[in-house]
PDB file of N, CA, C and O in Angstrom:
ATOM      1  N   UNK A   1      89.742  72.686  28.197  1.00  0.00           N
ATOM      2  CA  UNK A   1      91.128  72.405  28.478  1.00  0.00           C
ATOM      3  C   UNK A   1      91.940  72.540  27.191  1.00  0.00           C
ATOM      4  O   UNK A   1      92.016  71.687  26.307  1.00  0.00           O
ATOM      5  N   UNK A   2      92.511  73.688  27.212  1.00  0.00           N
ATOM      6  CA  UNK A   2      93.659  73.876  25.812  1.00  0.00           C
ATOM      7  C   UNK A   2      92.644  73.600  24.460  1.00  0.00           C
ATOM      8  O   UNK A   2      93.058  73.094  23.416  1.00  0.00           O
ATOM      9  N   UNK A   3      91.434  73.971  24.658  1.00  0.00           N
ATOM     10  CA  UNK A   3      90.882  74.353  23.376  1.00  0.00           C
ATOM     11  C   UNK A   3      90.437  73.275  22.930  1.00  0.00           C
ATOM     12  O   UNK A   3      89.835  73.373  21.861  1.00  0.00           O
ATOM     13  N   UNK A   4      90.543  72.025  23.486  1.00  0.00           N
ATOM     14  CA  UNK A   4      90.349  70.688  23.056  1.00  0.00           C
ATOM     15  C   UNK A   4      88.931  70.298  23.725  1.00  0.00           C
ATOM     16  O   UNK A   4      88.599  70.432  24.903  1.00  0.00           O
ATOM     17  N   UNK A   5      87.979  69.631  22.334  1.00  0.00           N
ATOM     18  CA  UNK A   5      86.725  69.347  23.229  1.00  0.00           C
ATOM     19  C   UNK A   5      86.992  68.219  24.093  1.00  0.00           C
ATOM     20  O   UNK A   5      87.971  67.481  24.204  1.00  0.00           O
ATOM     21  N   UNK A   6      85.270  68.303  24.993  1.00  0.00           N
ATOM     22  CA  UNK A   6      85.561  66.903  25.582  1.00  0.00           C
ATOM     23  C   UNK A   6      85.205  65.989  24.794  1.00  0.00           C
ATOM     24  O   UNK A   6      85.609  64.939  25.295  1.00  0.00           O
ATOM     25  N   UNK A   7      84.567  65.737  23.641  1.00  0.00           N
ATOM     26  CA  UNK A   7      84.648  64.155  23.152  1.00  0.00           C
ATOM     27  C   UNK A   7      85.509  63.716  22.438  1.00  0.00           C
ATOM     28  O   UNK A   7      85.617  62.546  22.070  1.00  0.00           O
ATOM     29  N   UNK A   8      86.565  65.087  22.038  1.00  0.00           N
ATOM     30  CA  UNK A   8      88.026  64.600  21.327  1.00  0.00           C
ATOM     31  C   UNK A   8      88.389  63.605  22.354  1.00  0.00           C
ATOM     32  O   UNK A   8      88.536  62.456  21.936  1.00  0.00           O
ATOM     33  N   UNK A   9      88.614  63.878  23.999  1.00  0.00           N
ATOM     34  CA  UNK A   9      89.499  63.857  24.806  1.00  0.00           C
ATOM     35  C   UNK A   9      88.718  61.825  24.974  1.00  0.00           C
ATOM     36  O   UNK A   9      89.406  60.806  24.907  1.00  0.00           O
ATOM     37  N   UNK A  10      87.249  61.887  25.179  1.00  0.00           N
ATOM     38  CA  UNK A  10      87.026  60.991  25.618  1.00  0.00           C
ATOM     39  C   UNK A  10      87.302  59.770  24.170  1.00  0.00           C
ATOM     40  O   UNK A  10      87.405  58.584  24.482  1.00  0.00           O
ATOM     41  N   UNK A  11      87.371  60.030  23.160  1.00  0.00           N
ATOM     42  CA  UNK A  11      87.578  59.270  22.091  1.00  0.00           C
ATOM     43  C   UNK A  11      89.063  58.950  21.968  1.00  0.00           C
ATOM     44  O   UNK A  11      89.468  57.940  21.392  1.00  0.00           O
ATOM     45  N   UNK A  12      89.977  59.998  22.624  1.00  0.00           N
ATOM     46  CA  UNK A  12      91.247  59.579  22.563  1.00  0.00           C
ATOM     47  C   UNK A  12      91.160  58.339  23.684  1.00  0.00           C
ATOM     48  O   UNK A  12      91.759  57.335  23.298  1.00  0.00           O
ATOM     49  N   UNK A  13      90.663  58.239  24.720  1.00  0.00           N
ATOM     50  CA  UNK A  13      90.890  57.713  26.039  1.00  0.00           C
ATOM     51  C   UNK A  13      90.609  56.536  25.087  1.00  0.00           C
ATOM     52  O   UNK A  13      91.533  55.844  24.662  1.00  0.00           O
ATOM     53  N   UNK A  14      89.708  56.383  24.856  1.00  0.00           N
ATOM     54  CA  UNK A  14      88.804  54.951  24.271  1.00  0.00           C
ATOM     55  C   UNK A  14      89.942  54.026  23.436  1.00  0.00           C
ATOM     56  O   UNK A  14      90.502  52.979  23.759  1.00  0.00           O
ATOM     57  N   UNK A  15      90.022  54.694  22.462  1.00  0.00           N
ATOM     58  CA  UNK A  15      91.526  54.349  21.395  1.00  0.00           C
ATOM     59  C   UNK A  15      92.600  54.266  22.029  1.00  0.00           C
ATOM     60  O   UNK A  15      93.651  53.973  21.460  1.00  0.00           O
ATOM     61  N   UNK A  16      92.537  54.460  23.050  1.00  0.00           N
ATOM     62  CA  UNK A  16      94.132  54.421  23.506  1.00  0.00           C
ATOM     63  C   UNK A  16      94.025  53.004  24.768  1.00  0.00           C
ATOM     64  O   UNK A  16      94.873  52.142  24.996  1.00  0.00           O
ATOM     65  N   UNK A  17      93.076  53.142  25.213  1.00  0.00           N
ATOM     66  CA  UNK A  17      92.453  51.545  25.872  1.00  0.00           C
ATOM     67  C   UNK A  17      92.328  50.287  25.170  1.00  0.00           C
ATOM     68  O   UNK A  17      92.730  49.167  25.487  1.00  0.00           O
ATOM     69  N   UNK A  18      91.727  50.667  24.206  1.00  0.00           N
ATOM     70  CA  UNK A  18      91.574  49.350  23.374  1.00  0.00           C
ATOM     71  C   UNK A  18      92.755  49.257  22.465  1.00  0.00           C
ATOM     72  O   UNK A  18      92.569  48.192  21.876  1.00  0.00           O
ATOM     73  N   UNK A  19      94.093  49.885  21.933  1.00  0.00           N
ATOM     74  CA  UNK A  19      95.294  49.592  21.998  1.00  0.00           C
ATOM     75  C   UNK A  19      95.949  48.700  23.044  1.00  0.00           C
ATOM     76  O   UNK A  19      96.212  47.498  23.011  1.00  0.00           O
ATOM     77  N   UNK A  20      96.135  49.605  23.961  1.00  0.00           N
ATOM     78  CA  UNK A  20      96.959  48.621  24.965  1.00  0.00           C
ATOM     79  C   UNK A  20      96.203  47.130  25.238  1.00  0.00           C
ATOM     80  O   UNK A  20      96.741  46.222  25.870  1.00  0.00           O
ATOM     81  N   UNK A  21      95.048  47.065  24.728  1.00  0.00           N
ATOM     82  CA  UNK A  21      94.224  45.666  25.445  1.00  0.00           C
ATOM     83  C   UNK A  21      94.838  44.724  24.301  1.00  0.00           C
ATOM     84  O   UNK A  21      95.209  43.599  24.637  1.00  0.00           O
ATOM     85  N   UNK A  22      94.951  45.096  23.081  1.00  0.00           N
ATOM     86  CA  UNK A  22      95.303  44.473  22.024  1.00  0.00           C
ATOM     87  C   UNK A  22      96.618  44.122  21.975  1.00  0.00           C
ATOM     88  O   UNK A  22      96.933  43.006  21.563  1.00  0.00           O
ATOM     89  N   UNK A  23      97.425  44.908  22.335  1.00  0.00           N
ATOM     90  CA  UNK A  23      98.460  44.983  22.576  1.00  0.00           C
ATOM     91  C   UNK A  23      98.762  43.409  23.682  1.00  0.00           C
ATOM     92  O   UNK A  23      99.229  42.310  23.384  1.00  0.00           O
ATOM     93  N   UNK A  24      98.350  43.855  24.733  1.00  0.00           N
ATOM     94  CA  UNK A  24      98.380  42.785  25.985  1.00  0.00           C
ATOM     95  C   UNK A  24      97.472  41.530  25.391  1.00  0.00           C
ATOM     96  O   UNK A  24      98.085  40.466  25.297  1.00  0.00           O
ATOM     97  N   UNK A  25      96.331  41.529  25.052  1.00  0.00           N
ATOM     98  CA  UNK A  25      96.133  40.251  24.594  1.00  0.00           C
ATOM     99  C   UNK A  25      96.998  39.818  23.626  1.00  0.00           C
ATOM    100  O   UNK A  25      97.092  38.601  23.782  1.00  0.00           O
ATOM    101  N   UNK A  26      97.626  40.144  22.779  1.00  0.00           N
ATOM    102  CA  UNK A  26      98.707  39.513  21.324  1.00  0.00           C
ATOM    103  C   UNK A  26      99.594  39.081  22.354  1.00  0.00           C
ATOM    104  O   UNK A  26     100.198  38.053  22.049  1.00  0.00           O
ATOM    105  N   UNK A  27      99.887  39.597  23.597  1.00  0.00           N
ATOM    106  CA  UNK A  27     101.158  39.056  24.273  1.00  0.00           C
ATOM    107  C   UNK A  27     101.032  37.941  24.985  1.00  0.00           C
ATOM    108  O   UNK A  27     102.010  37.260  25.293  1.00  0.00           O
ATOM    109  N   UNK A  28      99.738  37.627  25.337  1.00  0.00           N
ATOM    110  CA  UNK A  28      99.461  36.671  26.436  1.00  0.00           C
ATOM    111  C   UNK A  28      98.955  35.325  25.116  1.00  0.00           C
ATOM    112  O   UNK A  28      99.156  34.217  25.612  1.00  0.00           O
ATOM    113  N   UNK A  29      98.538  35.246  24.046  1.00  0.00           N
ATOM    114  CA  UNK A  29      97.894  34.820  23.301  1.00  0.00           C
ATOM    115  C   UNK A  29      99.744  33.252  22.868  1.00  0.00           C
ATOM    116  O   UNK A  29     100.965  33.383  22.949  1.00  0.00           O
ATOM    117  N   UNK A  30      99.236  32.600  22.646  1.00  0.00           N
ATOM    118  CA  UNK A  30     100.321  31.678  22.135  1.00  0.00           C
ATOM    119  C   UNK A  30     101.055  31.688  21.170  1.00  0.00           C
ATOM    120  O   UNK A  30     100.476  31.860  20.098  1.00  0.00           O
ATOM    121  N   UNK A  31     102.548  31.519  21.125  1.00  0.00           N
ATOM    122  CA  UNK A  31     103.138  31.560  19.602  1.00  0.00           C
ATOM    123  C   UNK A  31     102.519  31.234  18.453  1.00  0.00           C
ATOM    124  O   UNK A  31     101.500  31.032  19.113  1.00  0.00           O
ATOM    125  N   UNK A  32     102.279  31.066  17.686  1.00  0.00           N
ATOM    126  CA  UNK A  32     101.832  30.409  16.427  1.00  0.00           C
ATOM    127  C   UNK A  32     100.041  30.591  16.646  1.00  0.00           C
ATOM    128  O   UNK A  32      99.308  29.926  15.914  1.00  0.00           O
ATOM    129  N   UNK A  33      99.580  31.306  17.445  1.00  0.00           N
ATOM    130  CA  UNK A  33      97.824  31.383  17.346  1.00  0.00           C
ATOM    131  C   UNK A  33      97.539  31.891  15.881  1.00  0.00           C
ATOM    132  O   UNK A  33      96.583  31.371  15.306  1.00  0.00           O
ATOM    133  N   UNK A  34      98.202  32.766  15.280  1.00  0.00           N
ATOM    134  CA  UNK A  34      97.616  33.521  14.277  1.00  0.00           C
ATOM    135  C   UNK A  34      98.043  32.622  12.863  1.00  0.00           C
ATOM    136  O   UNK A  34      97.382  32.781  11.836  1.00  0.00           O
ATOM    137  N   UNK A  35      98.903  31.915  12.895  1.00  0.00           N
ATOM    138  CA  UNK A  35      99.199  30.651  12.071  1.00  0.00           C
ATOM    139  C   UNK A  35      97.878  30.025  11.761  1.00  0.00           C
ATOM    140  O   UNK A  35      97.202  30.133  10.738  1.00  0.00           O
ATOM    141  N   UNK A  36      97.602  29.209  13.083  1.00  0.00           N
ATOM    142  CA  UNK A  36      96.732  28.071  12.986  1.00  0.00           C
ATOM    143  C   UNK A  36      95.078  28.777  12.705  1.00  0.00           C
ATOM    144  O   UNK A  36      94.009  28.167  12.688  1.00  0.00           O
ATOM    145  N   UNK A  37      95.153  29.222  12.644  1.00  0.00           N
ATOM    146  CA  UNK A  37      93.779  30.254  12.257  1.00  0.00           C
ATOM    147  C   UNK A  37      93.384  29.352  11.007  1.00  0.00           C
ATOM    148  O   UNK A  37      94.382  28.817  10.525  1.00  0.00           O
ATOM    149  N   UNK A  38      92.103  29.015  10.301  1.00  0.00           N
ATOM    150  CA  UNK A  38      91.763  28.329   9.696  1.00  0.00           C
ATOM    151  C   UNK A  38      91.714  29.836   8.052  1.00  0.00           C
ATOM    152  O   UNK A  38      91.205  30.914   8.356  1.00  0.00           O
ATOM    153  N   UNK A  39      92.104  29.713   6.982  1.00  0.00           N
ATOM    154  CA  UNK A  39      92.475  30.811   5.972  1.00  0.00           C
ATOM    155  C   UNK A  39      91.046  30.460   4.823  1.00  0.00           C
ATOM    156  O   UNK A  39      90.569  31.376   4.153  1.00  0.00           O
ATOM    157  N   UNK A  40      90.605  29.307   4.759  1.00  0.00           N
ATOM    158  CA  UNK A  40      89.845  28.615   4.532  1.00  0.00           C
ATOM    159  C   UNK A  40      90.479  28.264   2.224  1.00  0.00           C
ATOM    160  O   UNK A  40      90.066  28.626   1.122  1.00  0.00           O
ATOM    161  N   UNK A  41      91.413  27.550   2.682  1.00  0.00           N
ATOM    162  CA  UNK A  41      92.491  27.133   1.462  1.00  0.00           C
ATOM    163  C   UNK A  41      91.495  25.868   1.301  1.00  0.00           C
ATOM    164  O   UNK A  41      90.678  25.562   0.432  1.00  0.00           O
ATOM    165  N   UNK A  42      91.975  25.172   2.692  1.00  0.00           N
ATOM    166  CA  UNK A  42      91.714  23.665   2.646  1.00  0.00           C
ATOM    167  C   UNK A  42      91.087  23.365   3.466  1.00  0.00           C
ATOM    168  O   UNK A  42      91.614  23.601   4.553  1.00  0.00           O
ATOM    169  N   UNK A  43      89.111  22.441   3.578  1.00  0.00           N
ATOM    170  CA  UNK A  43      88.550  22.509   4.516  1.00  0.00           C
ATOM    171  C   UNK A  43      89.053  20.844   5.399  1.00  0.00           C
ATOM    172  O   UNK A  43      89.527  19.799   4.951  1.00  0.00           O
ATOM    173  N   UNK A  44      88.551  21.410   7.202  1.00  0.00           N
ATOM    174  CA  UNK A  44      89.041  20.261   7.771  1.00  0.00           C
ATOM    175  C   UNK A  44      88.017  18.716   7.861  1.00  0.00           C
ATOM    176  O   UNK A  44      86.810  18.479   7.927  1.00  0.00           O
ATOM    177  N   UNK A  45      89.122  18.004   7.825  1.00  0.00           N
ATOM    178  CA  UNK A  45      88.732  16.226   7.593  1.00  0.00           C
ATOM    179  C   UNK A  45      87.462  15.896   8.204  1.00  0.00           C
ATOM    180  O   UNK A  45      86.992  14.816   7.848  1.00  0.00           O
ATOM    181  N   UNK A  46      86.432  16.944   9.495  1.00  0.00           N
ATOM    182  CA  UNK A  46      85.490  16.144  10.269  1.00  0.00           C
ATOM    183  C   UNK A  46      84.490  17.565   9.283  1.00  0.00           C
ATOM    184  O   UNK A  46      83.586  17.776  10.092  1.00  0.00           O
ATOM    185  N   UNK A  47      84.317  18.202   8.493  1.00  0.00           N
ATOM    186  CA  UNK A  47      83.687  19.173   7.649  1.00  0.00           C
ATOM    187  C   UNK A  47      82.249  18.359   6.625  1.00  0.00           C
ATOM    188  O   UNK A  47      81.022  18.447   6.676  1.00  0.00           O
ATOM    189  N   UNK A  48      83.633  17.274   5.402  1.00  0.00           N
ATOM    190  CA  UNK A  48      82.750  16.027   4.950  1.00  0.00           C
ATOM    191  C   UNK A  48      81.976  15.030   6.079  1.00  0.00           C
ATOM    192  O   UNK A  48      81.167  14.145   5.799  1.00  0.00           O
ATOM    193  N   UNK A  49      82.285  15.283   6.976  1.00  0.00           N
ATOM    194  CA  UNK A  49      81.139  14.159   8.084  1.00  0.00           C
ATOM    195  C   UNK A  49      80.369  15.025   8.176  1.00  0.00           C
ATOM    196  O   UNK A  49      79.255  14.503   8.195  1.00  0.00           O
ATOM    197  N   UNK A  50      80.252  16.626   8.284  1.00  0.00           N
ATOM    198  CA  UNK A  50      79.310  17.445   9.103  1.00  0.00           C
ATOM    199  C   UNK A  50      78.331  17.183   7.735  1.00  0.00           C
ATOM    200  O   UNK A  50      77.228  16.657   7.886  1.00  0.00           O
ATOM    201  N   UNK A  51      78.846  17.614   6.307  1.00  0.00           N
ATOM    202  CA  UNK A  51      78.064  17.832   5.115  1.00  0.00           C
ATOM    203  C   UNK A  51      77.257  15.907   4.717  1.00  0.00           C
ATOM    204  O   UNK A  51      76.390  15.731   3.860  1.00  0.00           O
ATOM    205  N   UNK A  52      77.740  14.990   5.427  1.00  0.00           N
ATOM    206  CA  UNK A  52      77.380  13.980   5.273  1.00  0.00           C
ATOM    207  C   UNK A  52      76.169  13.494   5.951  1.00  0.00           C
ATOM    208  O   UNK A  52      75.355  12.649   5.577  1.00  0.00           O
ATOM    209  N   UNK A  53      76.234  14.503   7.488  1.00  0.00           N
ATOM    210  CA  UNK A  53      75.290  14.641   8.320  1.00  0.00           C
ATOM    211  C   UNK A  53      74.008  15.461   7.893  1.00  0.00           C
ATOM    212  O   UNK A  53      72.893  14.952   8.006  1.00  0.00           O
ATOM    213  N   UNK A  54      74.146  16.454   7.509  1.00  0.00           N
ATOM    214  CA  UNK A  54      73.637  17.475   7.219  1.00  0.00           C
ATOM    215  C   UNK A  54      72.291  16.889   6.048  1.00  0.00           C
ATOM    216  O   UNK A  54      71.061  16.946   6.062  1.00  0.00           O
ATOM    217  N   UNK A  55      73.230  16.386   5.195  1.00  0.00           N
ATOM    218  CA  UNK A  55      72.501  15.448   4.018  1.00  0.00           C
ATOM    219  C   UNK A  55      71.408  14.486   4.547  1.00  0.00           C
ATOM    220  O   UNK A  55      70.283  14.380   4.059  1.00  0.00           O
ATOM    221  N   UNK A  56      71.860  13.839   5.548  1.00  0.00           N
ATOM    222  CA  UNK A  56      71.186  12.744   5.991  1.00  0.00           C
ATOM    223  C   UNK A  56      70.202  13.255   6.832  1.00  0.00           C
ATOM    224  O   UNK A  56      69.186  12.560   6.808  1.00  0.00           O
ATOM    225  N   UNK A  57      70.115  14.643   7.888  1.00  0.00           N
ATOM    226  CA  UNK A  57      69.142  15.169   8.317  1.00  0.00           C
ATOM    227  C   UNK A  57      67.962  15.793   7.292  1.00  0.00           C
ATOM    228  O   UNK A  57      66.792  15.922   7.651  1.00  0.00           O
ATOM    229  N   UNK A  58      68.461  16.162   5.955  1.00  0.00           N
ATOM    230  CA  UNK A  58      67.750  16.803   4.884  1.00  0.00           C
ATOM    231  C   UNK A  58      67.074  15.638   4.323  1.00  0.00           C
ATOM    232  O   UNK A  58      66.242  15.778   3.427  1.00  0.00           O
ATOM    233  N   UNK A  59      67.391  14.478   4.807  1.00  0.00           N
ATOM    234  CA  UNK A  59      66.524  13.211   3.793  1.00  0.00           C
ATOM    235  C   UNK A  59      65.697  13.385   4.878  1.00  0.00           C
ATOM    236  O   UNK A  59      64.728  14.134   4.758  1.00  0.00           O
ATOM    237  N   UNK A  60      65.938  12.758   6.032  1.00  0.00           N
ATOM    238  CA  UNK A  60      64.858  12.672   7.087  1.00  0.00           C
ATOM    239  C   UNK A  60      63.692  13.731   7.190  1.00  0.00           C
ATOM    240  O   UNK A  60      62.506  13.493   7.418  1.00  0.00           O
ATOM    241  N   UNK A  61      64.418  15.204   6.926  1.00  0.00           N
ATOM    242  CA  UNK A  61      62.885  16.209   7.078  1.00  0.00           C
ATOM    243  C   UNK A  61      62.037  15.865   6.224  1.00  0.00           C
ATOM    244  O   UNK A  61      60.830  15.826   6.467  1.00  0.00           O
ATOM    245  N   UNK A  62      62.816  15.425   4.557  1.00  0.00           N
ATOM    246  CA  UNK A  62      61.559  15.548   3.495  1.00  0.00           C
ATOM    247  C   UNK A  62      60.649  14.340   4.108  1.00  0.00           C
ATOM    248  O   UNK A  62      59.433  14.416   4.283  1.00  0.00           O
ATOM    249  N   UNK A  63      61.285  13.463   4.335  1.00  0.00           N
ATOM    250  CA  UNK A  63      60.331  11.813   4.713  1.00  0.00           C
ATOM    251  C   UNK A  63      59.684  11.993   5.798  1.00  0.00           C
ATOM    252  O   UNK A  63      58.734  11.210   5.810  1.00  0.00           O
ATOM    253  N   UNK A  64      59.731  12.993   7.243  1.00  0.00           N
ATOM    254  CA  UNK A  64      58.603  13.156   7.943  1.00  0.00           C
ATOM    255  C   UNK A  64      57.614  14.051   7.059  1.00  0.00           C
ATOM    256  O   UNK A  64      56.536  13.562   6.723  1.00  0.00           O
ATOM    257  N   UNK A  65      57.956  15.349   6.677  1.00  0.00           N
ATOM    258  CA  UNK A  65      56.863  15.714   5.725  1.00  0.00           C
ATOM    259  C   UNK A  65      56.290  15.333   5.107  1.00  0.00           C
ATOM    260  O   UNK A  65      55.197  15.883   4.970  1.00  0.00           O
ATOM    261  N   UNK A  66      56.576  14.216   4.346  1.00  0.00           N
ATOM    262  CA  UNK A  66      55.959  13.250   3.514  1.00  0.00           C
ATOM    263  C   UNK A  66      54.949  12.239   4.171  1.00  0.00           C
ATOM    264  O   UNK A  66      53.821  12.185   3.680  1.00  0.00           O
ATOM    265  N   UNK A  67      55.217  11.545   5.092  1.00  0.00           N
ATOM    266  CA  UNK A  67      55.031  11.132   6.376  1.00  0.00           C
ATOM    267  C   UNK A  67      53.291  12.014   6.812  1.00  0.00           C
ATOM    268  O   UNK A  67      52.174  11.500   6.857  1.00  0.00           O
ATOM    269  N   UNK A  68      53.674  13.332   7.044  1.00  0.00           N
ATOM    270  CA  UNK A  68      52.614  13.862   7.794  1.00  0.00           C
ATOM    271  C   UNK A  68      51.531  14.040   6.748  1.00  0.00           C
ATOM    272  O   UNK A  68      50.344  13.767   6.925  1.00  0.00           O
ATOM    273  N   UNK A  69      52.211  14.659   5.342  1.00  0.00           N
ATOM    274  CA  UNK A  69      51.036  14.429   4.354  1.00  0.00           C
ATOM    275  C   UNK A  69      49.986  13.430   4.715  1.00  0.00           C
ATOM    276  O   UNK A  69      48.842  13.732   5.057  1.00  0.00           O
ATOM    277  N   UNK A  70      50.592  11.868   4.583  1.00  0.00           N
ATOM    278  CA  UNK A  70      49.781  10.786   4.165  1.00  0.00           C
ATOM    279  C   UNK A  70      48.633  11.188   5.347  1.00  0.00           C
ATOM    280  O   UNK A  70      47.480  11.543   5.102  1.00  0.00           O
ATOM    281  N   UNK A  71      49.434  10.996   7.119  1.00  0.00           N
ATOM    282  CA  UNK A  71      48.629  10.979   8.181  1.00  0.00           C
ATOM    283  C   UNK A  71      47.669  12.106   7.968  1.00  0.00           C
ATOM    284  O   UNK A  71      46.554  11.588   8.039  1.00  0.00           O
ATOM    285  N   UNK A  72      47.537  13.438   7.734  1.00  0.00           N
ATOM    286  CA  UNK A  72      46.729  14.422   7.037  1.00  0.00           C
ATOM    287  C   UNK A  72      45.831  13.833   6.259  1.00  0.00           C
ATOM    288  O   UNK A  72      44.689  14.292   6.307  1.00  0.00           O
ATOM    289  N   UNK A  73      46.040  12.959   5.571  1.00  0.00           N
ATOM    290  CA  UNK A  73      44.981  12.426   4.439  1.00  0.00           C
ATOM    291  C   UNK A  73      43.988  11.407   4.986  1.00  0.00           C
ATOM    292  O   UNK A  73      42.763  11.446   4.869  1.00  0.00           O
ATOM    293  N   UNK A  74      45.004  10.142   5.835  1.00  0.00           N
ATOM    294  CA  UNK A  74      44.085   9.268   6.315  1.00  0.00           C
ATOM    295  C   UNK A  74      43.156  10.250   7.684  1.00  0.00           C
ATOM    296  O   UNK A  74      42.043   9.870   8.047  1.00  0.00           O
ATOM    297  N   UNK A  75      43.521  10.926   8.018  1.00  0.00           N
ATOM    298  CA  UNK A  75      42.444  12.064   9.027  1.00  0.00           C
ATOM    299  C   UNK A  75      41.338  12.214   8.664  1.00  0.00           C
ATOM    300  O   UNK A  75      40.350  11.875   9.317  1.00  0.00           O
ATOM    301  N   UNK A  76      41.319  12.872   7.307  1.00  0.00           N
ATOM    302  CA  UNK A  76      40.332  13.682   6.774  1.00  0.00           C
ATOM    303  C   UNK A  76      39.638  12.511   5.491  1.00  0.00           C
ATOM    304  O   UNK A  76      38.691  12.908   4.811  1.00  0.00           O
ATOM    305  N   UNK A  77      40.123  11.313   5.305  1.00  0.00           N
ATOM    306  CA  UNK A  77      39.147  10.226   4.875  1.00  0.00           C
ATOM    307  C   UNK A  77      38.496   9.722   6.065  1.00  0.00           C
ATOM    308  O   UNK A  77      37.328   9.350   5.947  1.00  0.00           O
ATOM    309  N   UNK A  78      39.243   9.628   7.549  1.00  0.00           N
ATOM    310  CA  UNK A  78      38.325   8.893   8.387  1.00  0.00           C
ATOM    311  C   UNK A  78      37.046   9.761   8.836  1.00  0.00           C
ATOM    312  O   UNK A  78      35.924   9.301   9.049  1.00  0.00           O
ATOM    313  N   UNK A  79      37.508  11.348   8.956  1.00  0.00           N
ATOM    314  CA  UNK A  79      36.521  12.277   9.035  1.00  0.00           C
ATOM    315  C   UNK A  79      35.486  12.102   8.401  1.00  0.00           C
ATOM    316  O   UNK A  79      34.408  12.135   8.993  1.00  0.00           O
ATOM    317  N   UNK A  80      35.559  11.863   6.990  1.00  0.00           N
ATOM    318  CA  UNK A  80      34.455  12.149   5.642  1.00  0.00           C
ATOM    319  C   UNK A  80      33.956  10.643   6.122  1.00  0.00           C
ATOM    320  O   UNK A  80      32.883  11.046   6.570  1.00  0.00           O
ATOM    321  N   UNK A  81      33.913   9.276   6.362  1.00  0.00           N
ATOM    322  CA  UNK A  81      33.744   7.937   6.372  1.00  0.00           C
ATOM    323  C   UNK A  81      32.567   8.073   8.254  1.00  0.00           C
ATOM    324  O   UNK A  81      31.567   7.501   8.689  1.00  0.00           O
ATOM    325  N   UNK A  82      33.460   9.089   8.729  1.00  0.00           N
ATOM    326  CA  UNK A  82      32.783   9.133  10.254  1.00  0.00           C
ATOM    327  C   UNK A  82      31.244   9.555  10.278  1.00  0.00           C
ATOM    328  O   UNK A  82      30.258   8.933  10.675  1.00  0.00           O
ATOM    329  N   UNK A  83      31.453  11.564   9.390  1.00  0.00           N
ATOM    330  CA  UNK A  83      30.266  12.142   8.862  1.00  0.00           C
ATOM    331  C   UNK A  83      29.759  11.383   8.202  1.00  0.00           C
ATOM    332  O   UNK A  83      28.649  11.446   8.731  1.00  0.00           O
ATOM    333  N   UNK A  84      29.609  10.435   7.178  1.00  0.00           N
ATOM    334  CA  UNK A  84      28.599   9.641   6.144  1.00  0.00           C
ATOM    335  C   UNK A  84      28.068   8.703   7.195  1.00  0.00           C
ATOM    336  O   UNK A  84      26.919   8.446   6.834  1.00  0.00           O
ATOM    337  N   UNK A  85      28.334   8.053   8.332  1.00  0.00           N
ATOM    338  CA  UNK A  85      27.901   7.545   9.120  1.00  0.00           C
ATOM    339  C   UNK A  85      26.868   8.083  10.087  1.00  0.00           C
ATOM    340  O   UNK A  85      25.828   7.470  10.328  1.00  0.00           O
ATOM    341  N   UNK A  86      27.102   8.944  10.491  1.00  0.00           N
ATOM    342  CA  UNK A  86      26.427   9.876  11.358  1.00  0.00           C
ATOM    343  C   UNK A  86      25.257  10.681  10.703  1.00  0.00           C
ATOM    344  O   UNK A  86      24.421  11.285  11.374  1.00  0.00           O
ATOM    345  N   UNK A  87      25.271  10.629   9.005  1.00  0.00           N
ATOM    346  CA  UNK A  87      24.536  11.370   8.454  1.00  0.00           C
ATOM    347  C   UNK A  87      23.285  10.420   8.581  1.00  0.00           C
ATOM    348  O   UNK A  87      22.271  10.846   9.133  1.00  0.00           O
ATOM    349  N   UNK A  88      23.349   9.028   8.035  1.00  0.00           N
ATOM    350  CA  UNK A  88      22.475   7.957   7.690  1.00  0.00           C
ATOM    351  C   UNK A  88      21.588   7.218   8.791  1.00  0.00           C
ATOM    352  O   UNK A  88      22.211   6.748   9.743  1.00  0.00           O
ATOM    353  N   UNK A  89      20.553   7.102   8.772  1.00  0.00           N
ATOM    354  CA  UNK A  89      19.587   7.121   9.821  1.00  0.00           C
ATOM    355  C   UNK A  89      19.981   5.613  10.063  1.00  0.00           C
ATOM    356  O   UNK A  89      19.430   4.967  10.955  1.00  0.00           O
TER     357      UNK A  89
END
């Protein structure tokens, strides 16, 4: 058609769809949406609770790990205490 391929034609279609969608969503979208967008200047007030949280989940992992160590250990002393038993006539 007029010398024009078809994937010019179908790449125009594409670009020219996702214009108008952009277009129509910016219109339907609320005054001031692109305002309130977070720019990241100044972080928000419930951020220090998340990093406060966050902290307090990072104590808890090391102390179950720590935790499972010991239980790991008393295992494998009751193991060795079980075998010396079982060995001895």
């Amino acid at each position: 058609m007029l010398g024009i391929p078809e994937w010019a034609l179908g790449v125009t279609a594409i670009l020219a769809v996702v214009s108008v969608l952009k277009v129509v969503t910016a219109r339907l979208m609320p005054p001031g949406y692109r305002q309130r967008s977070w720019r990241g200047d100044v972080l928000p007030p419930e951020t220090e609770d998340l990093q406060a949280k966050l902290a307090e989940l990072d104590e808890l992992k090391r102390r179950v790990a720590e935790l499972e160590e010991r239980v790991d250990f008393a295992e494998r002393l009751l193991a060795r205490q079980r075998e010396g038993e079982r060995l001895q006539p």
